[in-house]
C-alpha positions, 0 to 999 in steps of 0.5 A: 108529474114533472119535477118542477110539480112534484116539487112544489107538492112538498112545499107549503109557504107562507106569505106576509099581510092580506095579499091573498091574490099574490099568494094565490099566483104562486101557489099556481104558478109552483104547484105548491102543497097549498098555504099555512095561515100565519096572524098577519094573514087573518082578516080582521074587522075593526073592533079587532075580532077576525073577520069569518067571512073574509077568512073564508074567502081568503082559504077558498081563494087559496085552495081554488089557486091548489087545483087551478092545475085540474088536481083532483084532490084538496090542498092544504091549508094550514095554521098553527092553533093550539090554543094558549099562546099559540093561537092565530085566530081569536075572537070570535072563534073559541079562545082555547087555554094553554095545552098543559090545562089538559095535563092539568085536568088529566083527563084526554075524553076532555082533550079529545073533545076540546080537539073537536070543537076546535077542528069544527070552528076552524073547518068551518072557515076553508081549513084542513090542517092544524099543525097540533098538538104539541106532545113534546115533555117539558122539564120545567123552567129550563124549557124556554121555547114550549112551557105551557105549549106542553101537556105534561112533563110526564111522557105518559101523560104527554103521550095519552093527551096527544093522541086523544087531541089528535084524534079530536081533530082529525074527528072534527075535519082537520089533519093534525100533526104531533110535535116537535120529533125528537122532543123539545122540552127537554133542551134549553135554547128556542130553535126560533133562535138558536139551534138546541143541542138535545145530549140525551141518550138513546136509552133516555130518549125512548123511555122520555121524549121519543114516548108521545111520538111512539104513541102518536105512531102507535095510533096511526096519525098522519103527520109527525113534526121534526124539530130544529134540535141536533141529536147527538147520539144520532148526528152530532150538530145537525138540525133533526128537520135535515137529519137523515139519521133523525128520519131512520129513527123516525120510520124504525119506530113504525111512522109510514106518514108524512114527515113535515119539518118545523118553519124553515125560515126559524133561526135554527136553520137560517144561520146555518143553511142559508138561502133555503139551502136546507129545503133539498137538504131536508127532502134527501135527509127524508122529509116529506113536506117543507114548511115555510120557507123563508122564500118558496120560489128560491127553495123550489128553485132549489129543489129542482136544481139539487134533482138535476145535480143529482145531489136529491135522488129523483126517486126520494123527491118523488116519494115524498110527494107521493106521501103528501098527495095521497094523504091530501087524497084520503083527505078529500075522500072523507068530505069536507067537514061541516064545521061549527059556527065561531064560539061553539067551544066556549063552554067547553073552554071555560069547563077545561079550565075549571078543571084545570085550575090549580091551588099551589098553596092556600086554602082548599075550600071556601072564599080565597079573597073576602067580597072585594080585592085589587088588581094588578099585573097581566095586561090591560086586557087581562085585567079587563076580563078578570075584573068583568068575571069577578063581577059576574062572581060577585067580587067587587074591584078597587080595594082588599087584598092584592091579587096579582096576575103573572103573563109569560115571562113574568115573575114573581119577583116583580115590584107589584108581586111582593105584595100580593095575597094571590099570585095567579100564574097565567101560562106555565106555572114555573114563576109560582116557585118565586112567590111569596104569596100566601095563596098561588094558583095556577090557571094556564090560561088567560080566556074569559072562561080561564078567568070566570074560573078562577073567579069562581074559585076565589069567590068559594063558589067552585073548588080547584080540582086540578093538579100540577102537570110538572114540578114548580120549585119544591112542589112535584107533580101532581100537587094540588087540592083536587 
């Protein structure tokens, strides 16, 4: 390959609204990896559901565009789906609940087949990556960018999860990639923002946050992620994404994959290395696969021109592009996958729900509310499903005891909080800590099966196994009815 191809083999770009057909000319033009699905790039039909049809059509036209150059293997093409809030393709795919419902429900046989069923919707529809799972260890409230995105905030926990997800995906089609290396959970700012400043020591870091990863390593998985969090005992004020020291660790600890950075055009990095200045940046630190540029023609530009000053040694660009074809390679040697149609998964959610569901405080058996309750917080579609699955359980709504529902970022200390018999926290459970409810639960999740779950239990018809993946105010982890 020439530099400007190898170039491109190591970028994967995003692109803004439905312009398929212009991203497909650049993807051309610069021999790009291939194409990450962002939420403005999915199609959708006017009843806001995703339109299959023309997303697949959209990944095809992407991974035509890959080979137009007579490649012999398959290029990439991506999306972030991890379920909870970080899901860019809905309905009427499976609507998974947050991540830390595995952590909750303890169970990675579950993990692994919810990593499946996943894979198979998605590969359905021309997708062959998901960046996921998330196997950073949150602390807790403190953690702002991941919560509920969290398996555990046991490393051990996070570790066996995140490998069983992973190798759910990769058996349902689908290349995954852990994240983010060396750990997010344990720092206090959101990379999306700012750069996070991770202070632990090595000894910390290996007996906590770097466990997941040594375990994914461990396994043989094919993509670990680097975070935009600086390391100080291994290079003080550096972004671990254009680390070389972050890199070192990363292959002492056995990792022989591809190396992909988080988005490059996330605060962390932008404010810092502007212009994609950090794109060659990253490949000399030892990145394999530059995700998301702020804007791809500049950054290959970049990476061309850091090749001819001798700023990125020929060598190293090479080596990475040679890691993500032969991945990509091995990826087009096992076939494509057959998929499964959109909502195959839906039992499966709502099952992982029902195990994972949590009673905080409050009874432990029986009818939580008496035949009839209020409702209040969440949003309008929130409301909308849980009133639709109380019916189903046989709970009427408009008048009994205030059961009030708490979305990220909310908080237990809101105006129709302080009245309520129930607080249900719908992603991490942190807001509980402040609640005076009689009854808390945690649901993490906010699908039609997270709220025909915790329907059921209010009504008595099913008991709440699962337990706390991570301390909430003076309960500790593992705290529950199950």
């Amino acid at each position: 390959m020439s530099t400007e191809e190898l170039a491109g083999q190591v970028l994967l770009p995003f692109y803004s609204g439905l312009d398929a057909e212009a991203q497909a000319a650049t993807v051309q033009r610069l021999h790009l990896a291939g194409s990450i699905i962002m939420g403005d790039n999915v199609p959708g039909m006017s009843d806001g559901q995703v339109d299959t049809a023309a997303m697949l059509g959209v990944t095809r036209r992407l991974q035509a565009a890959t080979q137009a150059g007579g490649r012999s293997w398959p290029g990439m093409i991506a999306v972030d789906q991890e379920g909870g809030m970080v899901s860019r393709l809905r309905a009427p795919l499976t609507e998974w609940p947050a991540p830390m419902s595995y952590g909750a429900a303890g169970n990675a046989p579950l993990a692994g087949d919810a990593g499946t069923a996943m894979a198979a919707e998605l590969a359905a529809l021309g997708f062959n990556t998901d960046f996921a799972p998330t196997v950073d260890v949150t602390m807790g409230p403190a953690d702002r960018a991941v919560g509920a995105r969290s398996l555990s905030g046991d490393a051990g926990t996070a570790a066996g999860l995140g490998v069983g997800f992973a190798q759910g995906l990769l058996a349902g089609g689908l290349l995954p990639a852990v994240k983010h290396f060396p750990g997010h959970g344990s720092v206090t700012a959101d990379s999306h923002e700012s750069l996070p400043v991770q202070n632990g020591t090595p000894e910390q870091l290996r007996t906590r946050d770097l466990v997941p990863f040594q375990a994914a390593i461990d396994a043989g998985l094919p993509m670990v992620m680097t975070g935009h969090l600086a390391v100080s005992a291994w290079q003080p004020g550096v972004p671990a994404t254009v680390s070389a020291a972050s890199y070192a660790e990363l292959r002492a600890m056995g990792f022989q994959g591809v190396a992909v950075t988080d988005a490059l055009n996330m605060g962390a990095v932008t404010g810092a290395y502007p212009d994609d200045s950090a794109a060659p940046l990253a490949l000399a630190a030892g990145a394999d696969l530059l995700v998301m540029p702020a804007r791809v023609d500049v950054a290959h530009a970049a990476i061309v021109g850091a090749v001819k000053t001798g700023s990125l040694p020929a060598g190293r660009l090479a080596e990475a592009a040679q890691r993500v074809v032969t991945m990509m390679m091995w990826r087009g040697r096992t076939g494509a996958a057959p998929g499964l149609p959109p909502g195959s998964g839906a039992e499966l959610s709502r099952h992982i729900s029902a195990a994972a569901i949590t009673v905080l405080a409050g009874p432990c058996q029986g009818p939580l509310v008496p035949g009839s309750m209020r409702i209040a917080g969440g949003s309008a579609l929130d409301r909308a499903r849980f009133a639709a699955a109380a019916g189903a359980a046989g709970i009427s709504v408009g008048s009994g005891p205030l059961v009030t529902l708490i979305g990220f970022g909310g908080s237990a200390a809101a105006p129709e909080a302080a009245e309520a018999a129930v607080a249900v926290a719908l992603d991490a459970p942190w807001p509980l800590a402040d609640s005076a409810a009689p009854t808390r639960i945690a649901l993490y999740g906010r699908t039609p099966g997270a709220f025909a779950a915790l329907a059921d239990v209010l009504a008595g018809r099913a008991a709440a196994p699962g337990r706390l993946p991570a301390a909430v105010g003076p309960h500790p982890p593992g705290s529950g009815c199950g």
